[in-house]
PyMOL CGO cylinders between C-alpha atoms (Angstrom):
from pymol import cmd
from pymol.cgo import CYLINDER

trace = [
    CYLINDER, 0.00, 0.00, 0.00, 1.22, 3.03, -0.91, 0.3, 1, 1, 1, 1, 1, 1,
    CYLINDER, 1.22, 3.03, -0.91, 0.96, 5.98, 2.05, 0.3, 1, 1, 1, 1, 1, 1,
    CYLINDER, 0.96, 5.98, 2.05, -0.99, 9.07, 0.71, 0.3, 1, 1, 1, 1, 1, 1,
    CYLINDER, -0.99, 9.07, 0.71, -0.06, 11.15, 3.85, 0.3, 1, 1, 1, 1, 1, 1,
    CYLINDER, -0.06, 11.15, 3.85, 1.51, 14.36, 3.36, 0.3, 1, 1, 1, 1, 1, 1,
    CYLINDER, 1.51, 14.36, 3.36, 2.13, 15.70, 6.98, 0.3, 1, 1, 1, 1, 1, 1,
    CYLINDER, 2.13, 15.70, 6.98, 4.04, 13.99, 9.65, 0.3, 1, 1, 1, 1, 1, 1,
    CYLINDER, 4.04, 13.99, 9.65, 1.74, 12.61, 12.30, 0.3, 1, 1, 1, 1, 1, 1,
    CYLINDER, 1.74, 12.61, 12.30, 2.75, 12.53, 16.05, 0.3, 1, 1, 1, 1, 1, 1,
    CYLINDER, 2.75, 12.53, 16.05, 1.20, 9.74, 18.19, 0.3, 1, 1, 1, 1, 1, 1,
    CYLINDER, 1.20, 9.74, 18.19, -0.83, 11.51, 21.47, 0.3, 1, 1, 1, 1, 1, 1,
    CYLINDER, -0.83, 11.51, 21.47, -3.13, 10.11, 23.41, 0.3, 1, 1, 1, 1, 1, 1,
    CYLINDER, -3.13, 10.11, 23.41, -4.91, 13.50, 25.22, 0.3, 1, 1, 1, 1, 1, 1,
    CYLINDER, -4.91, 13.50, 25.22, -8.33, 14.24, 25.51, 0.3, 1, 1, 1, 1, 1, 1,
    CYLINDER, -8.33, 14.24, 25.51, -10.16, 15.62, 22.69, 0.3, 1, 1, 1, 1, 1, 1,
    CYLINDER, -10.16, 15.62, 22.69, -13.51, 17.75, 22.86, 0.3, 1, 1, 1, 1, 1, 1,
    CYLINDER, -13.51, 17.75, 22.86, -16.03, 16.70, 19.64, 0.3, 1, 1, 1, 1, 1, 1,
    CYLINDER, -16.03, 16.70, 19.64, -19.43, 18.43, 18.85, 0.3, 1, 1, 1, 1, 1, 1,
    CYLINDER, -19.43, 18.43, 18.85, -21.54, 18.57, 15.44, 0.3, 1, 1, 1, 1, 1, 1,
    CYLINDER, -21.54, 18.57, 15.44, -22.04, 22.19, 14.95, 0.3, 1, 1, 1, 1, 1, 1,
    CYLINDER, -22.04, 22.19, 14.95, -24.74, 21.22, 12.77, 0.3, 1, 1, 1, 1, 1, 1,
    CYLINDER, -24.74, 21.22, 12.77, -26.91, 19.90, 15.91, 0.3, 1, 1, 1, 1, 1, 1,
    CYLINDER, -26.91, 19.90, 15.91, -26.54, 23.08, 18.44, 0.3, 1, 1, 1, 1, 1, 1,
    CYLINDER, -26.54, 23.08, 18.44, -28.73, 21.41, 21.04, 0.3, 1, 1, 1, 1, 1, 1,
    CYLINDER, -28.73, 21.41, 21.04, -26.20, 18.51, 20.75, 0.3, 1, 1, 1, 1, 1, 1,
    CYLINDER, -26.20, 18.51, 20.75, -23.84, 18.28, 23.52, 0.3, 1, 1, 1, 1, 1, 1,
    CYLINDER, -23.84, 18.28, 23.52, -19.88, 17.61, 23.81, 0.3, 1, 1, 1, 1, 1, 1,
    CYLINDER, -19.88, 17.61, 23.81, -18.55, 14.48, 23.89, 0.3, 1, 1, 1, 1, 1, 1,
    CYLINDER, -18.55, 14.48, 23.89, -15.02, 13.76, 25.07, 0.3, 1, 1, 1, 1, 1, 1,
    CYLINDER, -15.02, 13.76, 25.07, -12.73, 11.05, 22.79, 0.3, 1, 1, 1, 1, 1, 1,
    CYLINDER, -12.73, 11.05, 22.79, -8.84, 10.44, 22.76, 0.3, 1, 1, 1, 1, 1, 1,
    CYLINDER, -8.84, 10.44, 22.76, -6.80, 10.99, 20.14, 0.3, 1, 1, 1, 1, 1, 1,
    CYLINDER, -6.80, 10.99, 20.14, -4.53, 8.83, 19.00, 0.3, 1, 1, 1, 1, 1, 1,
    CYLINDER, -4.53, 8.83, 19.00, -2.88, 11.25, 16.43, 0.3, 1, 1, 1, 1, 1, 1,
    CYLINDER, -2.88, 11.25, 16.43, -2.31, 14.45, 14.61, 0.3, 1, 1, 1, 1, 1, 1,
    CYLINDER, -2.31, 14.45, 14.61, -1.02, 16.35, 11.99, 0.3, 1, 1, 1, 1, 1, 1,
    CYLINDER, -1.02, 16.35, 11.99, -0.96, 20.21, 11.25, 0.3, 1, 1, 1, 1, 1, 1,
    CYLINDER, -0.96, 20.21, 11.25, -3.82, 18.90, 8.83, 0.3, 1, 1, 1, 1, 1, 1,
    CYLINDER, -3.82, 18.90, 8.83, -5.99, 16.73, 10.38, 0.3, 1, 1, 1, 1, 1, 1,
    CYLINDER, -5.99, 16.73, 10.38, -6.33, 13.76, 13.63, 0.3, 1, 1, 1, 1, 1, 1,
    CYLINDER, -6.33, 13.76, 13.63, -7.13, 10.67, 14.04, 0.3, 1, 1, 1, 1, 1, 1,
    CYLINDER, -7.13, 10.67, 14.04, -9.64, 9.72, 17.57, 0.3, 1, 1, 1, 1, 1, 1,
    CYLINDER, -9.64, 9.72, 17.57, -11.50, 7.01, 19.11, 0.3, 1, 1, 1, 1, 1, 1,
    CYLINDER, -11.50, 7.01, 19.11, -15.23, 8.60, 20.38, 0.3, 1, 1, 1, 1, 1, 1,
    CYLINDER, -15.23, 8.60, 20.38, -18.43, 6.45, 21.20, 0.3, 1, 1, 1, 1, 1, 1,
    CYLINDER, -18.43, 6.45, 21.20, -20.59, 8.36, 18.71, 0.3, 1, 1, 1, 1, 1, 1,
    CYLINDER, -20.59, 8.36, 18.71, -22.04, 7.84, 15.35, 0.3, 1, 1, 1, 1, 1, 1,
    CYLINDER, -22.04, 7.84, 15.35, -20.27, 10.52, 13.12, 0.3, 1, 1, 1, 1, 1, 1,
    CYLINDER, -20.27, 10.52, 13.12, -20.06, 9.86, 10.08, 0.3, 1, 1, 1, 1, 1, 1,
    CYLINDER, -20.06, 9.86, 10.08, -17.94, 10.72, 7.06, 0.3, 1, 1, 1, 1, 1, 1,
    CYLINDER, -17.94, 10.72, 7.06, -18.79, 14.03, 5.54, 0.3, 1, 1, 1, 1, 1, 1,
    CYLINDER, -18.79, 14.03, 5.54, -19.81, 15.33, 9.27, 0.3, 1, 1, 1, 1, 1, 1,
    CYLINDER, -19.81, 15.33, 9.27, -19.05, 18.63, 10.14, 0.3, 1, 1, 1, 1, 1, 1,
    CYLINDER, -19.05, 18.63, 10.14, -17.38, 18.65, 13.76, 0.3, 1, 1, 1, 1, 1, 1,
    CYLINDER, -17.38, 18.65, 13.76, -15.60, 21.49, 16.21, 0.3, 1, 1, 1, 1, 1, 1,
    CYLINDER, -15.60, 21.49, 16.21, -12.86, 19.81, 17.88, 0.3, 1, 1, 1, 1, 1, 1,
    CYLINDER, -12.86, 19.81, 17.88, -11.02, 21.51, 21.09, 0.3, 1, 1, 1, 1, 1, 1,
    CYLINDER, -11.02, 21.51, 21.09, -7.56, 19.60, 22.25, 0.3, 1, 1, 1, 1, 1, 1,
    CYLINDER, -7.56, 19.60, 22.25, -5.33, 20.90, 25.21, 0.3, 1, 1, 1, 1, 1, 1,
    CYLINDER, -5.33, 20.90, 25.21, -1.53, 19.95, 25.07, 0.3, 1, 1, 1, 1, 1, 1,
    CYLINDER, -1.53, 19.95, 25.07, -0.64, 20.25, 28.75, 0.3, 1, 1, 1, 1, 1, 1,
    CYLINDER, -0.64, 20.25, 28.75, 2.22, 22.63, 29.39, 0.3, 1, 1, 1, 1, 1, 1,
    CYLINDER, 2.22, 22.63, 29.39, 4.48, 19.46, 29.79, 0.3, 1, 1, 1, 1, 1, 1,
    CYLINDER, 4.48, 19.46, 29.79, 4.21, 18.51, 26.17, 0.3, 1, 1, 1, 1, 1, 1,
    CYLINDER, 4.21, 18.51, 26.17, 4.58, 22.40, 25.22, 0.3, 1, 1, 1, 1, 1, 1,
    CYLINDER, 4.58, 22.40, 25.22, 7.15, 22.94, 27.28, 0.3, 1, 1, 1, 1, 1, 1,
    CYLINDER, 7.15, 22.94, 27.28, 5.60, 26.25, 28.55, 0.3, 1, 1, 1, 1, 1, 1,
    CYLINDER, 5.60, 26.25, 28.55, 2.17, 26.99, 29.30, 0.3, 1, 1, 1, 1, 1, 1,
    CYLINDER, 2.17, 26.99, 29.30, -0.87, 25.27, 27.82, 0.3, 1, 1, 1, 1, 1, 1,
    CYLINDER, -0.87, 25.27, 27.82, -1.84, 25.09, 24.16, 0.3, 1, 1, 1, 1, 1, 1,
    CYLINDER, -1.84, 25.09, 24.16, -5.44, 25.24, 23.19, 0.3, 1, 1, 1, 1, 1, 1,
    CYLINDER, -5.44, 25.24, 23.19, -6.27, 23.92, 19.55, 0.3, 1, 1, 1, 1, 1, 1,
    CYLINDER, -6.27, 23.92, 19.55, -9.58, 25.11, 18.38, 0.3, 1, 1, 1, 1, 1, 1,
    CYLINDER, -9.58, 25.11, 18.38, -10.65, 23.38, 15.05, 0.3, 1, 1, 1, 1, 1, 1,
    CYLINDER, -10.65, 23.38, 15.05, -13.47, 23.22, 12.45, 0.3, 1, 1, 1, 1, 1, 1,
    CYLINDER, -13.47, 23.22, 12.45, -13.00, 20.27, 9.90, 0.3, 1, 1, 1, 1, 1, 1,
    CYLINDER, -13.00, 20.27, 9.90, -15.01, 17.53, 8.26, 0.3, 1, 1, 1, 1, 1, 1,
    CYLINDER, -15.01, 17.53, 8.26, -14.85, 13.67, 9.45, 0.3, 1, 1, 1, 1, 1, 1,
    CYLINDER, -14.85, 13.67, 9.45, -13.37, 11.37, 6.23, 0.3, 1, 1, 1, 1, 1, 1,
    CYLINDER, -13.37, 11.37, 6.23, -13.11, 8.07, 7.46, 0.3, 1, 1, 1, 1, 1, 1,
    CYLINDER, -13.11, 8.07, 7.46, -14.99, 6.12, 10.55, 0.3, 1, 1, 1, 1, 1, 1,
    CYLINDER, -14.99, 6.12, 10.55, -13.94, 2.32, 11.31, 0.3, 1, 1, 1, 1, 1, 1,
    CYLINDER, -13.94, 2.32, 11.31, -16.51, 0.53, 13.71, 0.3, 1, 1, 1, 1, 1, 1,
    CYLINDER, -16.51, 0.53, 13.71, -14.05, -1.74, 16.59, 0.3, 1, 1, 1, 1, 1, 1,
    CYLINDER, -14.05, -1.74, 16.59, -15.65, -5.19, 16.61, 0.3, 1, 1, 1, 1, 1, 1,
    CYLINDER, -15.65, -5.19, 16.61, -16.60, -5.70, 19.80, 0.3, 1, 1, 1, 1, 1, 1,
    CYLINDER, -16.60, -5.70, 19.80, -16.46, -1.85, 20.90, 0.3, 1, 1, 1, 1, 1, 1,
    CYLINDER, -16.46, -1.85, 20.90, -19.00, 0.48, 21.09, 0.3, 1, 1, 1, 1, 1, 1,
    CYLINDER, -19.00, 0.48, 21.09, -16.15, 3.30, 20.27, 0.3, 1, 1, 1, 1, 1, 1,
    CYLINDER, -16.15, 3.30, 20.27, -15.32, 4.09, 16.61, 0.3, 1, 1, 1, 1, 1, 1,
    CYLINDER, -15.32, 4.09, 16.61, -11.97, 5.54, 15.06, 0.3, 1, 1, 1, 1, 1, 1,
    CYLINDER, -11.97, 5.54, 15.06, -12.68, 8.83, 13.01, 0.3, 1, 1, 1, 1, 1, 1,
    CYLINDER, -12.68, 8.83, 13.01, -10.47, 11.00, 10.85, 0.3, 1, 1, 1, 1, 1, 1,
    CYLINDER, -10.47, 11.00, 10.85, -10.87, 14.56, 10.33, 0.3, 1, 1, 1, 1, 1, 1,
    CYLINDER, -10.87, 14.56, 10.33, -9.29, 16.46, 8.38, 0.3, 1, 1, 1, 1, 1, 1,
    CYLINDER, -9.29, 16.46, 8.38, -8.74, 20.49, 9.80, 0.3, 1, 1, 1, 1, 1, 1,
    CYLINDER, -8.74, 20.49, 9.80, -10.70, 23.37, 7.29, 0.3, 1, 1, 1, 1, 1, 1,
    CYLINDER, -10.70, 23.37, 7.29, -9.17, 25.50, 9.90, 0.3, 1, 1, 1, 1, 1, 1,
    CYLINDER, -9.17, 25.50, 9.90, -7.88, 25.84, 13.28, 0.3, 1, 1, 1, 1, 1, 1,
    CYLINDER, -7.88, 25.84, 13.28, -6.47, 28.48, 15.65, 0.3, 1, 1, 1, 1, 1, 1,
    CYLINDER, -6.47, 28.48, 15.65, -3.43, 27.77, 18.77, 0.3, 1, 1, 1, 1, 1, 1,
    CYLINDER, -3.43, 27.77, 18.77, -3.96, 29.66, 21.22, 0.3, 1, 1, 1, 1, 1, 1,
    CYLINDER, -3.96, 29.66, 21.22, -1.51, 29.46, 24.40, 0.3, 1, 1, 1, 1, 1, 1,
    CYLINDER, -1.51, 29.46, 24.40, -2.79, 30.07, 27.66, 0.3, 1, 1, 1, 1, 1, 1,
    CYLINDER, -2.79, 30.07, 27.66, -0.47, 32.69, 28.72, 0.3, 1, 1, 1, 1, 1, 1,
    CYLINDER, -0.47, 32.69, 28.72, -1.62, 32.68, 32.51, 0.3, 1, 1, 1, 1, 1, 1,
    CYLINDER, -1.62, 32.68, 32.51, 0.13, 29.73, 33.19, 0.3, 1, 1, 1, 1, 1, 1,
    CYLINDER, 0.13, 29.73, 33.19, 3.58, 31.23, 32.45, 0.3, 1, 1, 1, 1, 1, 1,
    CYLINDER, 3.58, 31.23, 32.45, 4.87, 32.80, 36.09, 0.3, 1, 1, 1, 1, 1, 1,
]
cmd.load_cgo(trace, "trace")
């Protein structure tokens, strides 16, 4: 198989914030990520996205991954790809990022 990717990909496993803007009434649910790129991520959630989904996604990268103080990534992108776990009610989705914003959480630095 050839691989398609075009950005590196850095294995995490952090917390990652997922709602369907499309359903505002909808509330958050919390997944894991199990990687990223500067173009999309890769994260186990027990919900039924599916591909061509709109999501928001919100990640924190403590301060002792940064280095410094906390990073929040804010994201809008679109789910490509969701594999059902036999035997698991959680699913692995792939988004790819339509844009996202890093904000670090200055406060922390003292």
């Amino acid at each position: 198989m050839t691989e398609r990717r075009t950005a590196r990909r850095y294995n995490l496993s952090l917390p990652i914030i997922v709602r369907a803007p499309i359903d505002a009434e909808a509330a958050s649910k919390t997944g894991k990520i199990l990687d990223i790129s500067n173009r999309g991520v890769c994260f186990t959630i027990d919900n039924n996205l599916s591909a061509g989904s709109d999501v928001d996604l919100t990640m924190i990268l403590p301060a002792e991954l940064t280095g410094g103080a906390e990073v929040f990534i804010r994201a809008a992108g679109k789910v490509i790809r969701v594999d059902i776990r036999p035997g698991d009610d959680d699913r692995n989705v792939a988004a790819v990022f339509e844009m996202y914003d890093i904000v670090r959480n200055e406060a922390t630095i003292a």
